[in-house]
C-alpha positions in Angstrom: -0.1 -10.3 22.4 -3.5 -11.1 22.0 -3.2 -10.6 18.2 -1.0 -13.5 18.4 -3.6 -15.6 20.1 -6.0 -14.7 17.9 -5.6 -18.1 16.0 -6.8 -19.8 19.6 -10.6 -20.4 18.8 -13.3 -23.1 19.2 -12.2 -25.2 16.9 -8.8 -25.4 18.9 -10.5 -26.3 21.8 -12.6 -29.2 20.2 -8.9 -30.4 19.2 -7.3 -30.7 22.5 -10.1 -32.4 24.3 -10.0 -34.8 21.3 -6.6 -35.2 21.5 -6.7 -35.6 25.2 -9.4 -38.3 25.2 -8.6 -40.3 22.5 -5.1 -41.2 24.1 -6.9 -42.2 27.5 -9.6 -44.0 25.7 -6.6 -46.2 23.4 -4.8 -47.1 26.7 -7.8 -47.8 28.9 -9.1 -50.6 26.0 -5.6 -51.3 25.0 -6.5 -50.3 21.4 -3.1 -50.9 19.8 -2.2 -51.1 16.1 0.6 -50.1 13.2 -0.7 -48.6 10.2 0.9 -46.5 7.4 -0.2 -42.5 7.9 1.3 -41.3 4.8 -2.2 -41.6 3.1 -3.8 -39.9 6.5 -0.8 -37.2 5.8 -1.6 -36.5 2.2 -5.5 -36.3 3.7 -4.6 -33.5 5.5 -1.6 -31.8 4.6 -2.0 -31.9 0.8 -5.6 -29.7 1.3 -4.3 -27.4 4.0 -0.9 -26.6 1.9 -3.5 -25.9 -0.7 -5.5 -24.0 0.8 -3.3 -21.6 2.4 -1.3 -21.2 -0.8 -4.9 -19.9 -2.2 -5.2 -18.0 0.7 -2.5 -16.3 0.0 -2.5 -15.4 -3.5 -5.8 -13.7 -2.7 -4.5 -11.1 -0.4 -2.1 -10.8 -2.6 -4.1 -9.7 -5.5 -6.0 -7.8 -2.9 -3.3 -5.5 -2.5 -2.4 -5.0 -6.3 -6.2 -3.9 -6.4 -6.0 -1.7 -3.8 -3.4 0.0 -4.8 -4.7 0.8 -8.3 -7.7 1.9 -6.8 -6.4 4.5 -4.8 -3.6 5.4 -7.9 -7.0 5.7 -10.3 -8.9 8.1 -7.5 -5.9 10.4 -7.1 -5.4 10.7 -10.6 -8.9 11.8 -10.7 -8.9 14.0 -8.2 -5.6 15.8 -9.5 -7.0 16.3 -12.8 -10.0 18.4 -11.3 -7.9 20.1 -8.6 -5.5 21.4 -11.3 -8.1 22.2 -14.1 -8.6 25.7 -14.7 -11.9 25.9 -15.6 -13.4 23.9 -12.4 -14.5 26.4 -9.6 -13.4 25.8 -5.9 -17.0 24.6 -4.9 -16.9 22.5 -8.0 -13.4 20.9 -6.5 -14.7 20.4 -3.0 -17.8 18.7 -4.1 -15.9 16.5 -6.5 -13.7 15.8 -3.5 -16.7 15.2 -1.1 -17.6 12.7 -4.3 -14.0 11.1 -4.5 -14.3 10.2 -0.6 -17.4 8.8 -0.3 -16.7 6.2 -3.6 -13.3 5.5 -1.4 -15.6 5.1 1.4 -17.9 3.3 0.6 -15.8 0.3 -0.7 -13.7 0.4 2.7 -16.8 -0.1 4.2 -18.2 -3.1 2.3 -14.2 -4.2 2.5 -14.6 -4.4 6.5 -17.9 -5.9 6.3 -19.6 -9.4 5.3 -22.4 -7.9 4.4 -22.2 -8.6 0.4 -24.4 -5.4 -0.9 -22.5 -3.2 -3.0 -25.6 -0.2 -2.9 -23.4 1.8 -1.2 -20.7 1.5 -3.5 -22.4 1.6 -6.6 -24.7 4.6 -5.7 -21.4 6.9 -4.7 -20.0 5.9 -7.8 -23.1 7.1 -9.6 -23.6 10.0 -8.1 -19.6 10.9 -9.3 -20.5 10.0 -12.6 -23.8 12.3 -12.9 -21.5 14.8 -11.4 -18.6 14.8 -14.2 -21.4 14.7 -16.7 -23.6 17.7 -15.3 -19.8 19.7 -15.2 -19.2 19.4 -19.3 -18.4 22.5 -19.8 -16.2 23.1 -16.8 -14.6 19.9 -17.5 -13.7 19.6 -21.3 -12.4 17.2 -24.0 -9.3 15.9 -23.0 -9.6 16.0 -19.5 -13.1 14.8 -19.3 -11.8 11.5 -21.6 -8.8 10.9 -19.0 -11.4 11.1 -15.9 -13.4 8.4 -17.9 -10.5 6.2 -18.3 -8.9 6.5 -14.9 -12.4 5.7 -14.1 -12.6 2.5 -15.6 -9.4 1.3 -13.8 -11.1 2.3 -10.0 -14.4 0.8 -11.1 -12.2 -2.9 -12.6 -10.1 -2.8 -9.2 -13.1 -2.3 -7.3 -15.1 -5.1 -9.0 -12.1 -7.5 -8.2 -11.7 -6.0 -4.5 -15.6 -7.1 -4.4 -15.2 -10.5 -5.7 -12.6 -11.3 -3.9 -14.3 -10.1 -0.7 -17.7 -12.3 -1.5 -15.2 -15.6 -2.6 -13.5 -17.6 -0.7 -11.1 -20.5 -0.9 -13.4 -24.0 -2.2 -15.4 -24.5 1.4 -16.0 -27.9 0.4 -12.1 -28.3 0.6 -11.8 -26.6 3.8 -14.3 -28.7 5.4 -12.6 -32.4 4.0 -9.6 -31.4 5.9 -11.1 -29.9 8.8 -13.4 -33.4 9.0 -9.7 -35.1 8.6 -7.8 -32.9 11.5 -10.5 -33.4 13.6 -10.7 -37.6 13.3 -6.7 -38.0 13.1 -6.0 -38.4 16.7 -8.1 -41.4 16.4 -6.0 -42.8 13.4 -2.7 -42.0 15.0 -2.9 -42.5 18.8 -2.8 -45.9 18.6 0.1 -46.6 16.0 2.3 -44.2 18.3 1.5 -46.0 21.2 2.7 -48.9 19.0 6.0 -47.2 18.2 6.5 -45.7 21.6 5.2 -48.8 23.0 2.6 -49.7 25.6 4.8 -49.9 28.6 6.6 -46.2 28.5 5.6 -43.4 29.9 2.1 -42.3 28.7 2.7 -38.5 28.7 4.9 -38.7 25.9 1.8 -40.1 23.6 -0.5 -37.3 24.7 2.2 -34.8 24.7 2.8 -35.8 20.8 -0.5 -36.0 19.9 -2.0 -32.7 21.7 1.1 -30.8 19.8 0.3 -32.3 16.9 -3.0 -31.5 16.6 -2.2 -27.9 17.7 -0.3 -27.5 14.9 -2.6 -28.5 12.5 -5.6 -26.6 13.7 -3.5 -23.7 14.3 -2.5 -23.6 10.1 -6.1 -24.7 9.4 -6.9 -21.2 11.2 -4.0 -19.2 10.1 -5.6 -19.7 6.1 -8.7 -19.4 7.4 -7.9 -15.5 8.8 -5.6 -14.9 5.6 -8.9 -15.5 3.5 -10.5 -13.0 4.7 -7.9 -9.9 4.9 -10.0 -6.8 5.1 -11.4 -7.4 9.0 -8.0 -6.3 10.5 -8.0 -9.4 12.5 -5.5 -11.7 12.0 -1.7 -10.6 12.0 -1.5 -10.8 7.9 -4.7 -8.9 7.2 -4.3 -5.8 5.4 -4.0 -2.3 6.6 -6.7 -0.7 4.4 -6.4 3.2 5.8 -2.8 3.0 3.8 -4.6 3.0 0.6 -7.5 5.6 2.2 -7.3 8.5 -0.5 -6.9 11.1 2.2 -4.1 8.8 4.2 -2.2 10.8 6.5 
């Protein structure tokens, strides 16, 4: 349950005291008018739609990454389990190796620390290792491992940029500004449509669900953009694509 509530936050609660105030404040000074909101509509809507759309193409491509990650270390490690020539010690420390490359992305994944030192220092250290084992691990096998390789190091790279980038934040923040101001645009023309003299509880119920809808999509992208933190309900399992998944 409380995954589900997880898109409640601040930004919720600056919402519905705006939408709660506003409404009191329009019928206290009788501030009535009719204007058009399909521009205030397209102000909003238009970005957020946007937004989550990007949102969602980047988990998206975060999971075609993943999973040719994990394909290119297997691969890897299959082709030094089952070469002949490797010793067992020379198989469990290229294993240890394997591991700790799958590691240490998982770990910058989960974090928002941006330093890849981790990263790039266990894929050294694999690297020196197939090169210091050249003449357990020979010709055709060696040239496989390279290429196999290059396919964990590109889906790494993307995993990595798409963990430091996010949707356009100047984007993000025009349409927060906009969800944040239009209870003050649109209190008063639905006061003017429900009209002055009916029940007042119907214009703050409308305008409180309203805003709670918006704020609630505006934090739905905002979880979906950031997938690795296991937070949200959309973000991705990462131990499925752990080499060593059980």
């Amino acid at each position: 349950m409380s995954r589900y509530l997880s898109i409640i936050n601040y930004r919720t609660l600056i919402t519905l005291i705006l939408s709660f105030l506003v409404p009191i404040a329009a019928y206290q000074f009788k501030i009535v008018y009719n204007i058009d909101l399909t521009l205030m509509s397209i102000a909003i809507i238009f970005p957020l739609v946007f937004t989550i759309r990007g949102a969602f193409r980047r988990r998206e491509k975060a999971l075609e990454h993943l999973s040719l990650f994990r394909a290119g270390l297997k691969t890897i490690e299959n082709f030094i389990h089952f070469s002949p020539k490797v010793s067992d010690a020379d198989k469990a420390e290229a294993q240890k190796k394997i591991n700790a490359i799958d590691r240490a992305l998982y770990n910058h994944l989960t974090t928002k620390d941006e330093s890849t030192v981790e990263f790039d220092k266990a894929y050294n250290d694999f690297l020196s290792f197939i090169k210091a084992k050249s003449e357990a691990i020979t010709g055709g096998t060696r040239e496989k491992i390279f290429r196999f390789l290059k396919d964990v190091l590109d889906s790494a790279d993307n995993l990595i940029g798409i963990h430091s980038h996010r949707t356009p934040i100047s984007l993000k923040a025009y349409c927060l500004i906009f969800i944040y101001i239009f209870p003050v645009i649109y209190t008063p023309t639905l006061i003017n449509k429900i009209g002055i003299d009916n029940p007042s509880w119907l214009t703050f119920f409308i305008v409180i669900l309203s805003e709670f809808i918006l704020i609630s999509l505006y934090n739905i992208q905002d979880q979906m953009e950031y997938p690795f933190d296991d937070e949200g309900l959309d973000d991705i399992k990462l131990k499925l694509f752990s080499v060593n998944r059980k």
